[in-house]
Structures are given as C-alpha cells and as structure tokens.
PDB file with one MODEL, atoms N, CA, C and O in Angstrom:
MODEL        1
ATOM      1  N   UNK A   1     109.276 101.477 128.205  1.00  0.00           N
ATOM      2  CA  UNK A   1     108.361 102.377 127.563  1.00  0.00           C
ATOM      3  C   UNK A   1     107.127 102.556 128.448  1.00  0.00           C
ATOM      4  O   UNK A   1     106.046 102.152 128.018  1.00  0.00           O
ATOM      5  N   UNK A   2     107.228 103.296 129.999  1.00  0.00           N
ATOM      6  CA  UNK A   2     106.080 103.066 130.881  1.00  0.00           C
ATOM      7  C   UNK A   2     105.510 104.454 130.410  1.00  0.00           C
ATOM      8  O   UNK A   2     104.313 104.615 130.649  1.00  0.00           O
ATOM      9  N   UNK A   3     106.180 105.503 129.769  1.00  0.00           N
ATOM     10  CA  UNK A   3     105.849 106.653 129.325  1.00  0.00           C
ATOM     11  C   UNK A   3     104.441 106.866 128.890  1.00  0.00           C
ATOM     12  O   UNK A   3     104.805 106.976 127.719  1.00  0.00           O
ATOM     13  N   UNK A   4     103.554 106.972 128.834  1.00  0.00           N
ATOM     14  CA  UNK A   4     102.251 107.261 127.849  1.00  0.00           C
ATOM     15  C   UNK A   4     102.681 107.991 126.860  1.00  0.00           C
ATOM     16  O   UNK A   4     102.951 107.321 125.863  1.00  0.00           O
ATOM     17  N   UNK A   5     102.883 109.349 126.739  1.00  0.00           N
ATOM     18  CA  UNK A   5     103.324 109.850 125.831  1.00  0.00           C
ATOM     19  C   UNK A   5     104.584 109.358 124.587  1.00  0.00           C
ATOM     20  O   UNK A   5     104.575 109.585 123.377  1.00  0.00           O
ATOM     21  N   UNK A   6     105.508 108.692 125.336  1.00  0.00           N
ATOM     22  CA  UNK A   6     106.278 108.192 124.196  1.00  0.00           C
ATOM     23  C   UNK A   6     105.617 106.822 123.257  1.00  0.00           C
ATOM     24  O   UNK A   6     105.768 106.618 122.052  1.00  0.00           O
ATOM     25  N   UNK A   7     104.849 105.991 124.262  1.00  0.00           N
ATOM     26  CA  UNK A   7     104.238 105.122 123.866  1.00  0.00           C
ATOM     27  C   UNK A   7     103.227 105.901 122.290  1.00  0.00           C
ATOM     28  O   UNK A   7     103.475 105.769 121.091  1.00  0.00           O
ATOM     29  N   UNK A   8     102.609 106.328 122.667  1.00  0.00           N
ATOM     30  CA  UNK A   8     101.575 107.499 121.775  1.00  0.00           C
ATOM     31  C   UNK A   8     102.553 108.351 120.482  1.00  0.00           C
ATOM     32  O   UNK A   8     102.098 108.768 119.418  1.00  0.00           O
ATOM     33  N   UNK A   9     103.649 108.422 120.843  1.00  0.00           N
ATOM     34  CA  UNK A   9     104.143 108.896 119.715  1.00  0.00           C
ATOM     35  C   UNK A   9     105.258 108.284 118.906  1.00  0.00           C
ATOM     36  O   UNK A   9     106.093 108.858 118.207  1.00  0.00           O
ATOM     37  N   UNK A  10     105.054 106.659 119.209  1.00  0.00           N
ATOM     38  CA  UNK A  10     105.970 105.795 119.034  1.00  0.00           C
ATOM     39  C   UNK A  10     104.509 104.905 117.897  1.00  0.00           C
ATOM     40  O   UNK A  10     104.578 104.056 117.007  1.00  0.00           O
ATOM     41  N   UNK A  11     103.549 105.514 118.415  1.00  0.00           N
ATOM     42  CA  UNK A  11     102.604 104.902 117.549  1.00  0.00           C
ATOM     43  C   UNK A  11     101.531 105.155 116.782  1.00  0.00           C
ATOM     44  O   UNK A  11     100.771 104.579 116.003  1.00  0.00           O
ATOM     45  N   UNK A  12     101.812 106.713 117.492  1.00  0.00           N
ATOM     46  CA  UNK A  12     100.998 107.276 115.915  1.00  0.00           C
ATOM     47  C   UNK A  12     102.071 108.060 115.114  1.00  0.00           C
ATOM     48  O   UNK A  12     101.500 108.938 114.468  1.00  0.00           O
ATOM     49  N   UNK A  13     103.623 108.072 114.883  1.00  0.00           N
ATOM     50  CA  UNK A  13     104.212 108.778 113.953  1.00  0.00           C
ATOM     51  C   UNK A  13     104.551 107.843 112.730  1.00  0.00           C
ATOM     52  O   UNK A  13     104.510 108.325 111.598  1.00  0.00           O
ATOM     53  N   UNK A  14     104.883 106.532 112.921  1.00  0.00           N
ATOM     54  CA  UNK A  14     104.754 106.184 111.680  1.00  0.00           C
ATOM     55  C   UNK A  14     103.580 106.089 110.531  1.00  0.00           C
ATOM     56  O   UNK A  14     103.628 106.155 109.303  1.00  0.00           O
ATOM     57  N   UNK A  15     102.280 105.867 111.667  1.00  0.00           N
ATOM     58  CA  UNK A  15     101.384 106.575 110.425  1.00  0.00           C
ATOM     59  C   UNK A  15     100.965 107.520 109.859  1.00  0.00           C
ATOM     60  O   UNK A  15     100.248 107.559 108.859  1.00  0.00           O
ATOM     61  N   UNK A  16     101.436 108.433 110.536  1.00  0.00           N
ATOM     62  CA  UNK A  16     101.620 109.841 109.744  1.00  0.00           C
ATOM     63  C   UNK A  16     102.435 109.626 108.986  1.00  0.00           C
ATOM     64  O   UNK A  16     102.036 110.052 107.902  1.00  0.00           O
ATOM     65  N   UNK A  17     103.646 109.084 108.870  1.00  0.00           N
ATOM     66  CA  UNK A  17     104.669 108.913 107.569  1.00  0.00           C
ATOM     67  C   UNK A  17     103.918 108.106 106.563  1.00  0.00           C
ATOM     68  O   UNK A  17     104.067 108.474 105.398  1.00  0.00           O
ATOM     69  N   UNK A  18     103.107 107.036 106.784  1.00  0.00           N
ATOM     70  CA  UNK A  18     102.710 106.098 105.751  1.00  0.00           C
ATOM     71  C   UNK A  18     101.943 107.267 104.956  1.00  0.00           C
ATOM     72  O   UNK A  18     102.142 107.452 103.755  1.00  0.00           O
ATOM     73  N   UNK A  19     101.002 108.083 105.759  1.00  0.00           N
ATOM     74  CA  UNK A  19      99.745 108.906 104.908  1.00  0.00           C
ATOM     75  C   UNK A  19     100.532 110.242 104.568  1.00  0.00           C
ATOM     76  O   UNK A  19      99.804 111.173 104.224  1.00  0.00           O
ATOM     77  N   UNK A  20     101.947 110.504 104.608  1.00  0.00           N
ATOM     78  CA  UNK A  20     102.501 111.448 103.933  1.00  0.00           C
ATOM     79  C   UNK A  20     103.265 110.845 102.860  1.00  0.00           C
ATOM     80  O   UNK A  20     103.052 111.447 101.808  1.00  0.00           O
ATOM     81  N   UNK A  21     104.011 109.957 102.743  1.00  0.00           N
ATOM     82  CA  UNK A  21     104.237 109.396 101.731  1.00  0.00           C
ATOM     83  C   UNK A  21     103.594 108.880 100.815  1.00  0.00           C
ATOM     84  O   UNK A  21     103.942 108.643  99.659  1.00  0.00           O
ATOM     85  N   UNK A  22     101.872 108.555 101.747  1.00  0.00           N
ATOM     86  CA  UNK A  22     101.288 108.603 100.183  1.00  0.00           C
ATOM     87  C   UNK A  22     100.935 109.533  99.444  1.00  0.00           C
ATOM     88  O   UNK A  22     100.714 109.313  98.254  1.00  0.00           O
ATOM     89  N   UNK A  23     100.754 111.240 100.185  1.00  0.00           N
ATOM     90  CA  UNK A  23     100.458 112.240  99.558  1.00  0.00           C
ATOM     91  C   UNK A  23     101.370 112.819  98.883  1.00  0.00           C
ATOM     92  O   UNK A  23     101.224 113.654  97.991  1.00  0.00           O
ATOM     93  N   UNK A  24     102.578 112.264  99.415  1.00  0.00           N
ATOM     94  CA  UNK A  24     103.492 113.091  98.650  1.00  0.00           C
ATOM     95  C   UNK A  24     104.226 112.221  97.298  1.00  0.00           C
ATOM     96  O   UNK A  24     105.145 112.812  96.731  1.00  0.00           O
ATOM     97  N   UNK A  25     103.896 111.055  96.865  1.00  0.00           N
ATOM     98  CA  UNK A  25     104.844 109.988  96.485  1.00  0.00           C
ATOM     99  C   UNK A  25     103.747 109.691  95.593  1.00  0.00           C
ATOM    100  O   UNK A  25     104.091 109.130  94.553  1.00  0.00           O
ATOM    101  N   UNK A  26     102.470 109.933  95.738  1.00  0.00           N
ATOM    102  CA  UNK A  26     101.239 109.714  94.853  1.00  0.00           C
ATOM    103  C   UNK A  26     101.351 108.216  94.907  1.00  0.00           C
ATOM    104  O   UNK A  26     101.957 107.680  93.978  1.00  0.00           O
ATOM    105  N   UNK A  27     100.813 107.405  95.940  1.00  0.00           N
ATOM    106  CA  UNK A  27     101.566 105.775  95.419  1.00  0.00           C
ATOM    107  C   UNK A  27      99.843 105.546  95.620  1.00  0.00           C
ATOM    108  O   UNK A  27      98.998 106.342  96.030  1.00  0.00           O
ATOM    109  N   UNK A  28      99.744 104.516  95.283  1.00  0.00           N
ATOM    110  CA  UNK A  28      98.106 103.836  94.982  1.00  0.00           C
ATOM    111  C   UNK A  28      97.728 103.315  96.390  1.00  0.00           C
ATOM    112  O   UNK A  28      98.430 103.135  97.385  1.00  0.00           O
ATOM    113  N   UNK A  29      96.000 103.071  96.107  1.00  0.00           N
ATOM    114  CA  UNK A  29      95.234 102.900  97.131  1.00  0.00           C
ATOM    115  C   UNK A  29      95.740 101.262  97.712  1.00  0.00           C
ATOM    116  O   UNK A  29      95.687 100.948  98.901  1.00  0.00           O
ATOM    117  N   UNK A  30      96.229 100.334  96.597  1.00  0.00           N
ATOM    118  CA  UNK A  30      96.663  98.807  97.246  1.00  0.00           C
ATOM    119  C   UNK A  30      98.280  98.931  98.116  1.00  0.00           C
ATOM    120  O   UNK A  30      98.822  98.166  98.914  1.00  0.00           O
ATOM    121  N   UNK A  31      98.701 100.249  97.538  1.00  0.00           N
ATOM    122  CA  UNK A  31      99.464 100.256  98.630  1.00  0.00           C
ATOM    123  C   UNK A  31      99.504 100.567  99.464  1.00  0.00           C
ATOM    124  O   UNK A  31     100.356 100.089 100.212  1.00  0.00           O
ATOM    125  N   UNK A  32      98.613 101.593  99.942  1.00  0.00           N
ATOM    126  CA  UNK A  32      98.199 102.274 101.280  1.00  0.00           C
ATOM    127  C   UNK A  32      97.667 101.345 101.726  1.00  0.00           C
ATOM    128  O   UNK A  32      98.276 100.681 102.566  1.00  0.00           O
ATOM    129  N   UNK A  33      96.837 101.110 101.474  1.00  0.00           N
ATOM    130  CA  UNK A  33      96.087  99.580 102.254  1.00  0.00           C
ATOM    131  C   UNK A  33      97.346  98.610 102.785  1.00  0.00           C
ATOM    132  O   UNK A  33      97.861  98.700 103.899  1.00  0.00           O
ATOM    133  N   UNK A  34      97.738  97.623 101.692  1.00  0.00           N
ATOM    134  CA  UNK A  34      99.002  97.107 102.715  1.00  0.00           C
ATOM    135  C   UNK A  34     100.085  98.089 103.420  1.00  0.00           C
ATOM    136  O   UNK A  34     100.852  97.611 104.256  1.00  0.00           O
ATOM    137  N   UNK A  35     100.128  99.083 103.174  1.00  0.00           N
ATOM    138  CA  UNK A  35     101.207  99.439 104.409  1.00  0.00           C
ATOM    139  C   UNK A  35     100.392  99.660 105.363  1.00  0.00           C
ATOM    140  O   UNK A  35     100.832  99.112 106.373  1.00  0.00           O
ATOM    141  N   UNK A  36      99.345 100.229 105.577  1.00  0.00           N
ATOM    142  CA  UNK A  36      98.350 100.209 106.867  1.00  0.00           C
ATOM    143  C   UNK A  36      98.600  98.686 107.607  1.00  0.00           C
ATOM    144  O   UNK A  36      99.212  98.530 108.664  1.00  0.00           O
ATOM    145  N   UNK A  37      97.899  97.475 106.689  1.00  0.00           N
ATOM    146  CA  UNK A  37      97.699  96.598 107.411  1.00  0.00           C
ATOM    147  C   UNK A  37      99.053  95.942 107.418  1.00  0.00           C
ATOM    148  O   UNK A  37      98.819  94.845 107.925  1.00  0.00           O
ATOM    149  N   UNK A  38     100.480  95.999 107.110  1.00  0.00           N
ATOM    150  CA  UNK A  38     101.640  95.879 107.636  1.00  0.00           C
ATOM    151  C   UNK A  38     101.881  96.554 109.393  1.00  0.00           C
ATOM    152  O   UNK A  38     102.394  95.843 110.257  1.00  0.00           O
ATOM    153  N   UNK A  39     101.503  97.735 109.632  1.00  0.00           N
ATOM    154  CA  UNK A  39     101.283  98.748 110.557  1.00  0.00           C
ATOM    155  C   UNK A  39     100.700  97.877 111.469  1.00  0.00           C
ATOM    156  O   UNK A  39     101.101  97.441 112.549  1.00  0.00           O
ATOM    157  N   UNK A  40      99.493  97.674 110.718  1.00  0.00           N
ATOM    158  CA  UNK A  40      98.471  97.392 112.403  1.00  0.00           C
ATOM    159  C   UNK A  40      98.843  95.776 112.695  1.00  0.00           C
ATOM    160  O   UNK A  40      98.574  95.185 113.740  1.00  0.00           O
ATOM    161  N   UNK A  41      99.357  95.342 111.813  1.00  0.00           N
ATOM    162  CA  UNK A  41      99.566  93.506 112.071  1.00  0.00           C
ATOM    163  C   UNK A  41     100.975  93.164 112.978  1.00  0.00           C
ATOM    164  O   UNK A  41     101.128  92.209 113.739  1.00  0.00           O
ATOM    165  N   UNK A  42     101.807  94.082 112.707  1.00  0.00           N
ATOM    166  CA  UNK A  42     103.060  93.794 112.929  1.00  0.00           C
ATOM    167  C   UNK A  42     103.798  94.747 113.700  1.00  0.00           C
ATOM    168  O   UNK A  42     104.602  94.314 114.527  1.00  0.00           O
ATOM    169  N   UNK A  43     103.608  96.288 113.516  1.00  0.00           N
ATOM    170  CA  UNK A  43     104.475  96.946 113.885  1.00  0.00           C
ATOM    171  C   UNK A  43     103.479  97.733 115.523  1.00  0.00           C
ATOM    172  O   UNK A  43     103.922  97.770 116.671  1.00  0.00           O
ATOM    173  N   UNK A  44     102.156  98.232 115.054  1.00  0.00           N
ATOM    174  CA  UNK A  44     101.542  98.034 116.628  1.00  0.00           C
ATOM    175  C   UNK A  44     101.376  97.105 117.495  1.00  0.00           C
ATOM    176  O   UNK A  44     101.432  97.489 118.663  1.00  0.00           O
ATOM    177  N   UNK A  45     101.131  95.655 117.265  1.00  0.00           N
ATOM    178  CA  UNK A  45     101.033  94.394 117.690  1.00  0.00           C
ATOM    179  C   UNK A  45     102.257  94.532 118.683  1.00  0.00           C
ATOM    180  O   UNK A  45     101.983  94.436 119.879  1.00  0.00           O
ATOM    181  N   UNK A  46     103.650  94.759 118.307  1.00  0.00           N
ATOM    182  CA  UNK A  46     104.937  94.367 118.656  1.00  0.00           C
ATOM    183  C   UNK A  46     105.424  95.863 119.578  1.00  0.00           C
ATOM    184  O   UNK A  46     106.301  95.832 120.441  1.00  0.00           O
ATOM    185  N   UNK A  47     104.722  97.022 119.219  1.00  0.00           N
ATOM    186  CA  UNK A  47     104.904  97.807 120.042  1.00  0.00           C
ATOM    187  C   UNK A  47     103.774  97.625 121.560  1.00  0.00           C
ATOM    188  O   UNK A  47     104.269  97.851 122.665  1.00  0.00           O
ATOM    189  N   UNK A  48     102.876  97.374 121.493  1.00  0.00           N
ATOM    190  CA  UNK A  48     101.474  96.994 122.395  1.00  0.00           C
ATOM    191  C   UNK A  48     102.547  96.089 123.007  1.00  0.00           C
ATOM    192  O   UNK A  48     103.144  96.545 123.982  1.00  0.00           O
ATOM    193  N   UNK A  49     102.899  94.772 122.533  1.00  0.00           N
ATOM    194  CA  UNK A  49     103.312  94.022 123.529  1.00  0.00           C
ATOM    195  C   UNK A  49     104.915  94.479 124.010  1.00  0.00           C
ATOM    196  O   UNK A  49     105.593  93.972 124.904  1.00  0.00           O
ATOM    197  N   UNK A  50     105.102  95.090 123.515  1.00  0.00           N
ATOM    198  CA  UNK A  50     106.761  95.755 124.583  1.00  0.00           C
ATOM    199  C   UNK A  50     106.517  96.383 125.245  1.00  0.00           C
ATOM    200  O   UNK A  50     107.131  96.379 126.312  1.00  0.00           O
ATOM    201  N   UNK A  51     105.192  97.547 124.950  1.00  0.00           N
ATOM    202  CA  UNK A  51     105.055  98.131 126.458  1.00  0.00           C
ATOM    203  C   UNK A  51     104.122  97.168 127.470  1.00  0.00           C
ATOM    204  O   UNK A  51     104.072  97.477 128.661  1.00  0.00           O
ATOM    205  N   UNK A  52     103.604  96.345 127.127  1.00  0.00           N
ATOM    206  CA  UNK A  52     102.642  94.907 128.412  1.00  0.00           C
ATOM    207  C   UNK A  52     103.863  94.649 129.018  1.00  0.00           C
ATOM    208  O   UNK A  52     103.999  94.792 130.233  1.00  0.00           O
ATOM    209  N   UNK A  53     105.236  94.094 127.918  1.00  0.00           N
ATOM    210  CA  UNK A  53     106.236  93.443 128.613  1.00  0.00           C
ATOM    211  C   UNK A  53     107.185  94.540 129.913  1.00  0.00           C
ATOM    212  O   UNK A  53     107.653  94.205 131.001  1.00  0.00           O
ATOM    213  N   UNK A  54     107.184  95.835 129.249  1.00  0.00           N
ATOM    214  CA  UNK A  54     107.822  96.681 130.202  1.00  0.00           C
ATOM    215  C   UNK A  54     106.829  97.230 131.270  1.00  0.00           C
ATOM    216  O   UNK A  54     107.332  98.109 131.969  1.00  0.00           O
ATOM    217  N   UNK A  55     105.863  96.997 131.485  1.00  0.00           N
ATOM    218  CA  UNK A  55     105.158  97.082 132.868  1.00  0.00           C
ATOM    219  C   UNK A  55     104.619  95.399 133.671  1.00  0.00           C
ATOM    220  O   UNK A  55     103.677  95.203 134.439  1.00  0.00           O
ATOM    221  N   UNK A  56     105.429  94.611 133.232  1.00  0.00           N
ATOM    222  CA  UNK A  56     105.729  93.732 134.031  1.00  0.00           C
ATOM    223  C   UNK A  56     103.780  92.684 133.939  1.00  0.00           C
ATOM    224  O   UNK A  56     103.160  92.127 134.845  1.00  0.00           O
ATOM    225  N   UNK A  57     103.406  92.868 132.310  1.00  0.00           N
ATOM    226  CA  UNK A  57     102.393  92.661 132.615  1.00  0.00           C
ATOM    227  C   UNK A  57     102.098  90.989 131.508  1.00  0.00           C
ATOM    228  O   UNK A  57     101.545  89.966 131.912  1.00  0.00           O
ATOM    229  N   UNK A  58     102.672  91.228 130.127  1.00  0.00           N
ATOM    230  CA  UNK A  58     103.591  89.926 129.595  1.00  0.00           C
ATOM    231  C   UNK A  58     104.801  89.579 130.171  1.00  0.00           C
ATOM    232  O   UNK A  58     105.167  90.008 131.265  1.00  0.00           O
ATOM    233  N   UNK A  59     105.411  88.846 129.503  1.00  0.00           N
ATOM    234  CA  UNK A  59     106.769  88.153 129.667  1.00  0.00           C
ATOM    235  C   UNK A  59     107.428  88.459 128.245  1.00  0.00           C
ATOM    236  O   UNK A  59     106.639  88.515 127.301  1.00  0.00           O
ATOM    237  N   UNK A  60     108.785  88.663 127.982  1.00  0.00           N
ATOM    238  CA  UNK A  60     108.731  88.519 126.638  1.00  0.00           C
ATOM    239  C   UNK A  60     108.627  87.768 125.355  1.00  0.00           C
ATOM    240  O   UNK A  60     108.654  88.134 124.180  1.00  0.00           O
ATOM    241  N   UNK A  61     108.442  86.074 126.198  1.00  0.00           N
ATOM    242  CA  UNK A  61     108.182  85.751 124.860  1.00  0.00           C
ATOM    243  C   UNK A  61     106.849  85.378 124.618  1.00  0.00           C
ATOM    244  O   UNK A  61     106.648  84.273 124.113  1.00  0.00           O
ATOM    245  N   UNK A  62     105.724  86.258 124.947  1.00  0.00           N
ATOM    246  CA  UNK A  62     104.558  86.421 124.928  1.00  0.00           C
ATOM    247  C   UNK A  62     103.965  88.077 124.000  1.00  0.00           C
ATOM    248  O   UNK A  62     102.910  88.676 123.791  1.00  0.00           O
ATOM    249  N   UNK A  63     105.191  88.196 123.742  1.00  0.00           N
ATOM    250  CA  UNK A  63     104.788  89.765 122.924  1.00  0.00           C
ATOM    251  C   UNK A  63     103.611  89.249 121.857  1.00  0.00           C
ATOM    252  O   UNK A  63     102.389  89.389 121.881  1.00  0.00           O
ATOM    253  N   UNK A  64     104.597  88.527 120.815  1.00  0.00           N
ATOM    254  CA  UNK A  64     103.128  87.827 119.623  1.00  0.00           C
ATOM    255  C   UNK A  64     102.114  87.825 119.458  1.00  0.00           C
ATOM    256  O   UNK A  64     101.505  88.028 118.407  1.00  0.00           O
ATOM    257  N   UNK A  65     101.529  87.466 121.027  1.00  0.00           N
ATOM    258  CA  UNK A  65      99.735  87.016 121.196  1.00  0.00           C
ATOM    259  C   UNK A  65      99.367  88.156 121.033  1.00  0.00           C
ATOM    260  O   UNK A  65      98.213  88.058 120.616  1.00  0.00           O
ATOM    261  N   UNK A  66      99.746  89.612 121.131  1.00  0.00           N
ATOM    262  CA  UNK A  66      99.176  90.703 121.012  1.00  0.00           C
ATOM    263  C   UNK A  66      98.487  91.165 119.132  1.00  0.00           C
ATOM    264  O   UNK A  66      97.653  91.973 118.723  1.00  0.00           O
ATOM    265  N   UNK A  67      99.155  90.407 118.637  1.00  0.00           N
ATOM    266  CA  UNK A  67      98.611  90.085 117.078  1.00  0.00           C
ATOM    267  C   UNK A  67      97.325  89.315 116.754  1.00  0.00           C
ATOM    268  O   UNK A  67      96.777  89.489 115.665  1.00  0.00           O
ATOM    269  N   UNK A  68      96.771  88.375 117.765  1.00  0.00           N
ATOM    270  CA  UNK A  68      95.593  88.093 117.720  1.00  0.00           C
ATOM    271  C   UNK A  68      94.301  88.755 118.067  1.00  0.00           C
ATOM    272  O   UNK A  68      94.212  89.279 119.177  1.00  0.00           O
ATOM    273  N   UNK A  69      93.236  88.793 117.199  1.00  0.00           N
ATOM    274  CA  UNK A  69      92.462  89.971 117.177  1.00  0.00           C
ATOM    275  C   UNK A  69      90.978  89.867 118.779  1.00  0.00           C
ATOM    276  O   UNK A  69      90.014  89.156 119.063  1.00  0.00           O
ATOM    277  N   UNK A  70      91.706  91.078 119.357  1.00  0.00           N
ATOM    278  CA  UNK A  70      91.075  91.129 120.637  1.00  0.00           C
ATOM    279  C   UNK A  70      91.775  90.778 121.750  1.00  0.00           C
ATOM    280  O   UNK A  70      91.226  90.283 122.735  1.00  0.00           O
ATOM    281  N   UNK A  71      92.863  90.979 121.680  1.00  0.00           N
ATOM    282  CA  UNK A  71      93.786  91.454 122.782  1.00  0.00           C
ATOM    283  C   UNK A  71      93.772  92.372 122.725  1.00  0.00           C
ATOM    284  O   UNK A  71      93.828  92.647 123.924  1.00  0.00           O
ATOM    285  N   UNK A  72      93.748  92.982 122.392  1.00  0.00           N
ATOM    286  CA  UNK A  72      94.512  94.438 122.415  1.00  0.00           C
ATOM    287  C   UNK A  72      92.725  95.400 123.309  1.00  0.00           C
ATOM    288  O   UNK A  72      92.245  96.370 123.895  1.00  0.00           O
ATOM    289  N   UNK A  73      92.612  94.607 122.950  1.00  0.00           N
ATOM    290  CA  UNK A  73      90.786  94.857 123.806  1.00  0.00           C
ATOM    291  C   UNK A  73      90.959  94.088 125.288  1.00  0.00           C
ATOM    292  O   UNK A  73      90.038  94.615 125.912  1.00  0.00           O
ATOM    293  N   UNK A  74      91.291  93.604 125.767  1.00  0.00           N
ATOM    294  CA  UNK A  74      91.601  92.478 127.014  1.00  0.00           C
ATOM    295  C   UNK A  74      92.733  93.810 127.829  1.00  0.00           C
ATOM    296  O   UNK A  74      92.316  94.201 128.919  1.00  0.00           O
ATOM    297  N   UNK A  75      94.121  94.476 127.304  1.00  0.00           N
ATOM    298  CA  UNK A  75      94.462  95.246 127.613  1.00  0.00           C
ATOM    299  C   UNK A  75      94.367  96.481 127.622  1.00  0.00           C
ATOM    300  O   UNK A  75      95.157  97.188 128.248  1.00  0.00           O
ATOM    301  N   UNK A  76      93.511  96.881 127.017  1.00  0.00           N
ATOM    302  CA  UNK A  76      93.138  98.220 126.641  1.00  0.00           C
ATOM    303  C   UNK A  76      93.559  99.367 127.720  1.00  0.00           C
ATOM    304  O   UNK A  76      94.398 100.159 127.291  1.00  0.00           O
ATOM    305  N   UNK A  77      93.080  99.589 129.127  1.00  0.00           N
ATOM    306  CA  UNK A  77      93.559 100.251 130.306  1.00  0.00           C
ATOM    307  C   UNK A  77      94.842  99.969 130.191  1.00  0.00           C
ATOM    308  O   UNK A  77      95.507 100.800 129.572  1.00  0.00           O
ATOM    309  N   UNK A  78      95.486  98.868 130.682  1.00  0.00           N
ATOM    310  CA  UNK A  78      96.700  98.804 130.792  1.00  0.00           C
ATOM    311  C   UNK A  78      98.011  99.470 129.555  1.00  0.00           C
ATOM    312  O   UNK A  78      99.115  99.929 129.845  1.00  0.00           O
ATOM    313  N   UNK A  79      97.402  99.309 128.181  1.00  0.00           N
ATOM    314  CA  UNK A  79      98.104 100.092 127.259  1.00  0.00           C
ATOM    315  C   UNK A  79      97.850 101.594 127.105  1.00  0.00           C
ATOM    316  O   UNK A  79      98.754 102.423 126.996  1.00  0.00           O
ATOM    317  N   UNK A  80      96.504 101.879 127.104  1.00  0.00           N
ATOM    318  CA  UNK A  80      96.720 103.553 126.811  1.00  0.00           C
ATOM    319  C   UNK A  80      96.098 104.329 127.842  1.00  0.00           C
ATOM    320  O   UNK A  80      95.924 105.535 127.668  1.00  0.00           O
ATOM    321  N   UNK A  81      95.766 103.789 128.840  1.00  0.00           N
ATOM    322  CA  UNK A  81      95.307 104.838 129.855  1.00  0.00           C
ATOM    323  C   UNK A  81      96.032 105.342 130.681  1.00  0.00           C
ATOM    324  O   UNK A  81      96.034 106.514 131.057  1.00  0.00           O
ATOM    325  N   UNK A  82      97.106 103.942 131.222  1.00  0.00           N
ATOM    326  CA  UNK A  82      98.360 104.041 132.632  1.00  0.00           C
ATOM    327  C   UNK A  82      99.380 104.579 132.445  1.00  0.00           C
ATOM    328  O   UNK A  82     100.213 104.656 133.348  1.00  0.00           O
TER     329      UNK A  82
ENDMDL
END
C-alpha cells in the first residue's frame, strides 16, 4: 500500500459509511461515538501500521504500537505525505 491515494481512500471511506449509516439508519449518538472510536482504535491504527510495514519502515509484528497515542505523530511524513 505505497500508493497515497489508495492509502487515503482505504481510510477515509469507511467513515463515510459509519456517518451514512448513521444518517440513514437514524442509530443514536452512543453509537456513533463507539463506531468512531472502534475506527480510530483499531481499524486506522492497523491500516497506519501496514502501510509503515509496506515501506519497509515497521516490521510486521510491530503494526500494534501504532495504537498508542502519538505515534501516529512520530510518523506523520512517512504516512501521509510520501
């Protein structure tokens, strides 16, 4: 995933699905909230670190640490600029 663009739309389309399903499904504010923070805990975390791992910049069994808060600040260039 050295792509920028696929990276970018690998990670902002599911939240467009979360915030259309809530408009369209009428589901409540505690659930929007946890599916957001399902999103940002787990499913960006794990995408961030597959693309570190596919530019040779983690290892893979270092994807995880990208879930601790402020990595994703430490890589910042390396994930969405390159």
């Amino acid at each position: 995933m050295k792509n920028v663009f696929i990276h970018y739309l690998l990670l902002l389309a599911p939240l467009g699905l979360i915030f259309w399903v809530y408009e369209h499904f009428e589901l409540s504010s505690e659930l929007l909230a946890g599916m957001i923070l399902v999103y940002f805990l787990t499913y960006k975390s794990y995408l961030d670190g597959r693309r570190l791992v596919a530019k040779n910049i983690l290892s893979p069994h270092e994807i995880w640490i990208m879930i601790i808060p402020g990595n994703h600040l430490r890589y910042f260039k390396e994930l969405y600029f390159n």
